[in-house]
C-alpha positions in Angstrom: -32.6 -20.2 -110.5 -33.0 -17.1 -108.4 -30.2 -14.8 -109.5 -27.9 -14.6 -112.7 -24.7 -13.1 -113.3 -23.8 -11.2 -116.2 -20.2 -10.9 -116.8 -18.7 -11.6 -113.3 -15.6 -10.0 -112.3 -13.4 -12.2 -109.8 -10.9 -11.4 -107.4 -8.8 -13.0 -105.2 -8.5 -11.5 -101.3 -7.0 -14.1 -99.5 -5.2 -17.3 -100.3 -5.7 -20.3 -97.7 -3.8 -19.9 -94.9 -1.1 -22.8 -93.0 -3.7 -23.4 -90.2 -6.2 -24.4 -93.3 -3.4 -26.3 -95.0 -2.9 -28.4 -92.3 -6.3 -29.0 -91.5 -6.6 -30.2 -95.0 -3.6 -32.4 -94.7 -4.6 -34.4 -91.6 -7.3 -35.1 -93.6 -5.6 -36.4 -96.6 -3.6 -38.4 -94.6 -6.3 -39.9 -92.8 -8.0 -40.6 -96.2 -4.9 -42.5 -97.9 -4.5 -44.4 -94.9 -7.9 -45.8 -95.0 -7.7 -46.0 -98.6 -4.6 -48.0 -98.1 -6.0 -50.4 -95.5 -9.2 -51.2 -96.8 -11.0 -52.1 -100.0 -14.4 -50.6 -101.5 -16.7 -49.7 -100.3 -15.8 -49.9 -96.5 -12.9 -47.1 -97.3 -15.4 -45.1 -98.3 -18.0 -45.7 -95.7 -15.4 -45.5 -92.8 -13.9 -42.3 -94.6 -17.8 -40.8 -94.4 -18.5 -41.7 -91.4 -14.9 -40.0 -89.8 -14.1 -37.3 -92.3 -17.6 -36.4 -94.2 -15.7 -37.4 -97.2 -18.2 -38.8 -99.7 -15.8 -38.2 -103.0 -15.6 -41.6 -103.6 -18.8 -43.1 -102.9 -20.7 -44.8 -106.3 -23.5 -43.9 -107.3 -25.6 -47.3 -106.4 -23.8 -47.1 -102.4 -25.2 -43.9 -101.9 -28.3 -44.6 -102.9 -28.6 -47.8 -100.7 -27.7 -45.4 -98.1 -30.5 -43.3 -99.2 -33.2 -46.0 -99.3 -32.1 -47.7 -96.5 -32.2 -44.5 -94.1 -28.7 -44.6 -93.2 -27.3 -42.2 -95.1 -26.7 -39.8 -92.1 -23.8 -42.1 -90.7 -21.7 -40.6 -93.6 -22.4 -37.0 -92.8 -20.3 -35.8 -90.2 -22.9 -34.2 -87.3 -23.8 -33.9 -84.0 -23.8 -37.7 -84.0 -19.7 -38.1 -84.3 -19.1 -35.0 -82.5 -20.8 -36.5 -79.4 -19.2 -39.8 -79.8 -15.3 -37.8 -79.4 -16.7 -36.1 -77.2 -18.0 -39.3 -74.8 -15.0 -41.4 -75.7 -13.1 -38.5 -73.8 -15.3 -38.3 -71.0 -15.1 -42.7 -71.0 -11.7 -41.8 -68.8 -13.2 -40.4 -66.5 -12.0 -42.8 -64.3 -8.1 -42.7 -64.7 -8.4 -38.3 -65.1 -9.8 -35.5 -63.2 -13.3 -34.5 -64.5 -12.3 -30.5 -64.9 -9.1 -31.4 -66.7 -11.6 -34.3 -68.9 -13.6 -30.9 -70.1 -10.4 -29.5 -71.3 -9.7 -32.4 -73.1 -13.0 -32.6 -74.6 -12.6 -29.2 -76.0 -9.8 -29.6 -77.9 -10.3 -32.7 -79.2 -13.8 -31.6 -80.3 -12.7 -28.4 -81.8 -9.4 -30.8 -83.1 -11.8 -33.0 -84.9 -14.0 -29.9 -86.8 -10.6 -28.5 -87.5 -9.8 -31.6 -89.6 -13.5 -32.1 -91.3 -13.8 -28.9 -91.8 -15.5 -25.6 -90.5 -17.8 -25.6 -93.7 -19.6 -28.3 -92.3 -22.5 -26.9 -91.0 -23.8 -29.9 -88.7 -20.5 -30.5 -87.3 -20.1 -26.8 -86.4 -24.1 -26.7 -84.8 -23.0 -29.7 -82.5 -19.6 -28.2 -81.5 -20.9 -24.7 -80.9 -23.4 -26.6 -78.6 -20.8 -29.2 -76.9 -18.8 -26.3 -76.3 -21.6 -24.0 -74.7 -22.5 -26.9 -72.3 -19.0 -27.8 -71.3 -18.1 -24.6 -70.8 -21.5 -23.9 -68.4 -20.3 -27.4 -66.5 -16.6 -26.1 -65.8 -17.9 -22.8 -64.1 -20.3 -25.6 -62.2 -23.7 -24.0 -63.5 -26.5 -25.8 -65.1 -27.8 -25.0 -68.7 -30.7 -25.5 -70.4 -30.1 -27.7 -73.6 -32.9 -25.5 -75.7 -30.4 -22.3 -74.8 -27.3 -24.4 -75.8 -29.4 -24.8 -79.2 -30.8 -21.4 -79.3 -26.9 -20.1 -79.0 -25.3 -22.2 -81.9 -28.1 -21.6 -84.5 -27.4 -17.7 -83.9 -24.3 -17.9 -83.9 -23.9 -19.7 -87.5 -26.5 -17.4 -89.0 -25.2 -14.4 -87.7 -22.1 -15.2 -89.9 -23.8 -16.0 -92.6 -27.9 -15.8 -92.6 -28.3 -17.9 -95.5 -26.8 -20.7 -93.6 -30.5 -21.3 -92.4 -31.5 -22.6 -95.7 -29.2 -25.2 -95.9 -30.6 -28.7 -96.1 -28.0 -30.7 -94.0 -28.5 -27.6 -91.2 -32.1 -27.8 -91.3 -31.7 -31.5 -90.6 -28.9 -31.6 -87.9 -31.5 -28.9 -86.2 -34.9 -30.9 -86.3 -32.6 -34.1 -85.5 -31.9 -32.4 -82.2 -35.1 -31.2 -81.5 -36.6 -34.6 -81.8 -33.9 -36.1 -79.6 -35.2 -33.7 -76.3 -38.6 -34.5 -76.9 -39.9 -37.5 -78.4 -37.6 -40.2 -77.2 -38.4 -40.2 -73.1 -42.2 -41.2 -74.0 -41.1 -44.1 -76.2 -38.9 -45.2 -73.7 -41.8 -45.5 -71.8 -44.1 -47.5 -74.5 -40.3 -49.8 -74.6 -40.0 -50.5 -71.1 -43.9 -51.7 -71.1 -43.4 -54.1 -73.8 -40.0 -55.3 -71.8 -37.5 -54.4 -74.7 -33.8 -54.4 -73.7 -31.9 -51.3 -72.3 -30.3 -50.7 -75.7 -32.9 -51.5 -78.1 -34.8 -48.7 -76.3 -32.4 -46.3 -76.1 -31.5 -46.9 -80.1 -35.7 -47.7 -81.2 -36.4 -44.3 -79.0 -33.8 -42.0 -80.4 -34.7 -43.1 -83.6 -38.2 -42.8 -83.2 -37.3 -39.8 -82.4 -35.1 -38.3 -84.8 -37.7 -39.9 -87.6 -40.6 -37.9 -86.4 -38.9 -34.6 -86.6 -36.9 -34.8 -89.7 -39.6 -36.7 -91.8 -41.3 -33.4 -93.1 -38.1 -32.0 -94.3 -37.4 -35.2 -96.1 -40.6 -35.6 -97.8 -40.4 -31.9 -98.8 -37.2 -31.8 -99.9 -36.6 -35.9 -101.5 -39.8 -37.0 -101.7 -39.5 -40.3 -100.3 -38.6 -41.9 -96.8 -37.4 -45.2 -96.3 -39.7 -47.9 -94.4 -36.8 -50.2 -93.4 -34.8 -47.2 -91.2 -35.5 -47.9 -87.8 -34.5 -51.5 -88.6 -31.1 -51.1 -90.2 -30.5 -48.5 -87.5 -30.9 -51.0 -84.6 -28.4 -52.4 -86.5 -25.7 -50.2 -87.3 -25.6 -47.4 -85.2 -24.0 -49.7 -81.7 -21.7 -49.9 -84.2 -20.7 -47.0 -85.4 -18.8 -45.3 -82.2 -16.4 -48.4 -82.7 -15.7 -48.7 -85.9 -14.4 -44.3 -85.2 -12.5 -45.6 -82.7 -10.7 -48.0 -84.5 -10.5 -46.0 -87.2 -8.7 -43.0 -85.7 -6.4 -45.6 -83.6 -6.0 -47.3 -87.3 -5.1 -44.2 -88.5 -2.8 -42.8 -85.5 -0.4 -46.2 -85.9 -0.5 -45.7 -89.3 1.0 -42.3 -89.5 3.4 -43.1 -86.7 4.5 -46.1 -88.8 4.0 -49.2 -86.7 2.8 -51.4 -89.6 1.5 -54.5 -87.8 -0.6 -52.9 -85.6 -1.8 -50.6 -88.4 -2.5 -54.1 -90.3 -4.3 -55.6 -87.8 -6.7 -52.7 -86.2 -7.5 -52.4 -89.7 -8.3 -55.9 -90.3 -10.7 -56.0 -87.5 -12.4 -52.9 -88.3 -12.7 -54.0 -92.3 -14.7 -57.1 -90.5 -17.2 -54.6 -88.8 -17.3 -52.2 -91.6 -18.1 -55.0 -94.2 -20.9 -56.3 -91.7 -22.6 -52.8 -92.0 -22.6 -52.9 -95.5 -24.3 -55.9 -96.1 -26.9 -54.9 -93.6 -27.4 -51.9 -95.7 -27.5 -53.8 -98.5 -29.9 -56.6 -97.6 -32.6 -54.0 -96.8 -32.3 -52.0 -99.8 -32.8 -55.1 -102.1 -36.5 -55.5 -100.4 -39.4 -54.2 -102.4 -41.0 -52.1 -99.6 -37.4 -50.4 -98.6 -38.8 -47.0 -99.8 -41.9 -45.0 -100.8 -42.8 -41.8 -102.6 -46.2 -42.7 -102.0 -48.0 -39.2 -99.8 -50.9 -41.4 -98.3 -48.1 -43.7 -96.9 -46.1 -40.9 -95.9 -49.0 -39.3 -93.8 -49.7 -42.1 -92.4 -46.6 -42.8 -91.0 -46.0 -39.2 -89.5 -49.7 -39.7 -87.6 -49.1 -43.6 -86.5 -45.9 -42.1 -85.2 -47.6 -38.7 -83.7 -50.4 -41.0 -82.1 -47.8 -43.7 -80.5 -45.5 -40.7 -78.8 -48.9 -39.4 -77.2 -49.9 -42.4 -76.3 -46.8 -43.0 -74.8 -46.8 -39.8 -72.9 -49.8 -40.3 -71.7 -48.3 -43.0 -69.9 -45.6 -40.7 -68.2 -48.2 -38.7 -66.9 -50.4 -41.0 -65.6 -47.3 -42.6 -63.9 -45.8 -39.4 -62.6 -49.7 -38.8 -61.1 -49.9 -41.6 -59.3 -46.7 -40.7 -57.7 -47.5 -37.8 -56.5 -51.1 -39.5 -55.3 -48.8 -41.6 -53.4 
C-alpha cells in the first residue's frame, strides 16, 4: 500500500455516455449469445478469447490456463487485434487493397470499441495497426520500432501510470520479442526440416517466451514448462474459433436460429478440443515451476539457442555476399 485516504469525498462529473452504452451492449449481447449456445467452460473460453471477459471463469480453469501458459488467449491483445485485422485483408482478392485499409480500420477500431478502451493491450496493438495502415495508404514505409515507439507514448501521455500496468508491460515485451528473436529460430527450424507452421508457431513462441519470462518470474513467480507445447496446439486454432464465433454471434442476433445452432455446434467441437489440451498438460507433474535455478536455466538455454541460431543467419548471409 502506497497511499491512503482519509475521509474521501466523491463526486460525480460525468455519467456514461450512449456511445459507451452501446459499446457495452454489443458486448452483452455477444456474451448471452455465447452463453446461450454453449456450455462451461467453452462459453467462457470463447467469451475470453473475443471479448476479454473472464467474469465467469472458475477458479481451477484459470489456473490451468496459468500453468499451462495459455492464459494469454483469454486476454484480448495485439494477438486478436491482428487476427481482425488479417481476416480483413484475407479479401484481398474480391476488394481493392486501399478501400481493404479502410475496412481494416474500422473494424479494428469497431472491435476495441466493443472490448473496451480500458484494455490496455488491445489499445497498444490498435494504436499500432492503425499507425502502419495509415503510413501504407499514403504509400510510405514505416519502421515497426516507430509504430511501437508511437503507441506506448501515446497511452502514457494520457495517463503515465499506464506504464506500470502488468498486462501493458506484457503486450510490450511480447512485441518486442516477436521483431527479434523469431527470424533466428526460424533458422535453427528450417535446419532441423520442421514444417512451415510448426516454425512459424515454435519461433514466435520462442520468441514471445524469451522476452516476457523476466516479467513473469518477477511478477508470478513461476513459468510453465509445458507452453510451447500446448501453444503448437492451440494457437492454429484460435483465429477460427473468432471467426466462428463472431459469425455465431452475427446470425444469432439477426435471428436465423439454425444457422446460429449449427456454427455453434461446430465451434463448441473446436473449443472443447482446446480445453482438453489445456487440461491434459496441466495434470503433468512438471507443468510448472517456481524453482529460480530452473528458471535461469531456461532464460540462458533459450538466450544461447537464439545466438546460436543467428549465428547461422550470418554465416549464411556471408557466404552470400562471398558469392
Amino acid at each position: 500500500i502506497y497511499y491512503q485516504l482519509d475521509s474521501p469525498k466523491i463526486s460525480l462529473f460525468s455519467r456514461n455516455s450512449n456511445l459507451y452504452s452501446l459499446g457495452n451492449q454489443i458486448k452483452k449481447t455477444g456474451e448471452d449469445s455465447i452463453n446461450k449456445n454453449l456450455n462451461e467452460p467453452e462459453a467462457s473460453l470463447l467469451s475470453g478469447v473475443l471479448l476479454g471477459n473472464k467474469n465467469n471463469f472458475s477458479e481451477e480453469f484459470e489456473t490451468n490456463l496459468r500453468n499451462s501458459g495459455t492464459s494469454h488467449i483469454t486476454s484480448v491483445s495485439g494477438f486478436n487485434v491482428t487476427i481482425i485485422y488479417l481476416m480483413v485483408l484475407s479479401f484481398v482478392g474480391l476488394l481493392n487493397r486501399r478501400h481493404l485499409f479502410f475496412i481494416s480500420i474500422g473494424a479494428i477500431l469497431l472491435f476495441l470499441f466493443i472490448i473496451g478502451p480500458s484494455n490496455l493491450p488491445a489499445m497498444r496493438a490498435t494504436l499500432m495497426i492503425l499507425f502502419i495502415i495509415v503510413a501504407q495508404i499514403h504509400g510510405r514505409r514505416t519502421s515497426i520500432w516507430i509504430a511501437l515507439f508511437i503507441s506506448i507514448l501515446l497511452i502514457i501521455l494520457e495517463y503515465p501510470l499506464y506504464l506500470s500496468n502488468i498486462s501493458l508491460q506484457l503486450s510490450i515485451a511480447a512485441t518486442i520479442g516477436l521483431f527479434i528473436f523469431p527470424d533466428g529460430f526460424k533458422k535453427l527450424c528450417k535446419k532441423i526440416k520442421l514444417p512451415e507452421q510448426i516454425t512459424e508457431i515454435l519461433s514466435s513462441s520462442l520468441g514471445v517466451m524469451i522476452a516476457t519470462l523476466p516479467i513473469t518470474i518477477i511478477f508470478f513467480g513461476q513459468i510453465s514448462l509445458v507452453s510451447i507445447f500446448s501453444n503448437l496446439l492451440i494457437l492454429p486454432l484460435i483465429p477460427l474459433a473468432m471467426f466462428l464465433g463472431l459469425t455465431g454471434i452475427a446470425f444469432s442476433i439477426i435471428n436465423i436460429s439454425f444457422l446460429t445452432q449449427f456454427i455453434f455446434f461446430i465451434n463448441n467441437i473446436l473449443l472443447s478440443f482446446i480445453v482438453r489440451v489445456i487440461n491434459f498438460f496441466v495434470f503433468l507433474n512438471w507443468a510448472t515451476t517456481k524453482d529460480v535455478n530452473i528458471m535461469i536455466f531456461i532464460i540462458i538455454t533459450l538466450l544461447v539457442i537464439f545466438i546460436v541460431s543467428d549465428f547461422l543467419i550470418f554465416k549464411k548471409k556471408g557466404k552470400k555476399n562471398e558469392a
